[in-house]
C-alpha angles and dihedrals in degrees: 000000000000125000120213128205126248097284101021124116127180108232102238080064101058127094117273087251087048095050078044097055092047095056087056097053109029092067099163101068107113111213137150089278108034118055110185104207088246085073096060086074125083124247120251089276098051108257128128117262105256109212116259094225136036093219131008081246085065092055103054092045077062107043137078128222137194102233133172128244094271095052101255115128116268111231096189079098125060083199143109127174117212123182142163120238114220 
């Protein structure tokens, strides 16, 4: 079970328009459907960059956002937190 602070939200709660909205803005998340242009280049060792995440659905199951109380995004952060569970 994860607990969440006061004005966190994790994404696969948040309305359609809000996931939405966080796909728009949250540019640098590398999936299987969203390729940011950091991710053409190669790491320091040479191998190519492997998405995060199979589907940008994926993603915001695991990502958490900064919302308001009425469950908009709050764009007061420029942030998002994504993590596996294992």
């Amino acid at each position: 079970m994860m607990f969440f602070a006061p004005g966190e939200a994790l994404g696969s709660s948040l309305s359609r328009d809000v996931q939405e909205e966080c796909k728009r803005l949250f540019v640098h998340r590398y999936t299987g459907e969203h390729k940011p242009q950091w991710a053409n280049k190669t790491m320091p060792n040479g191998e190519a960059y492997k998405p995060s995440y199979d589907t940008d659905v994926d993603w915001l199951a695991h990502t958490i956002f900064r919302v308001t109380k009425a469950g908009n995004l709050d764009k007061r952060y420029k942030l998002c937190y994504s993590y596996r569970s294992v």
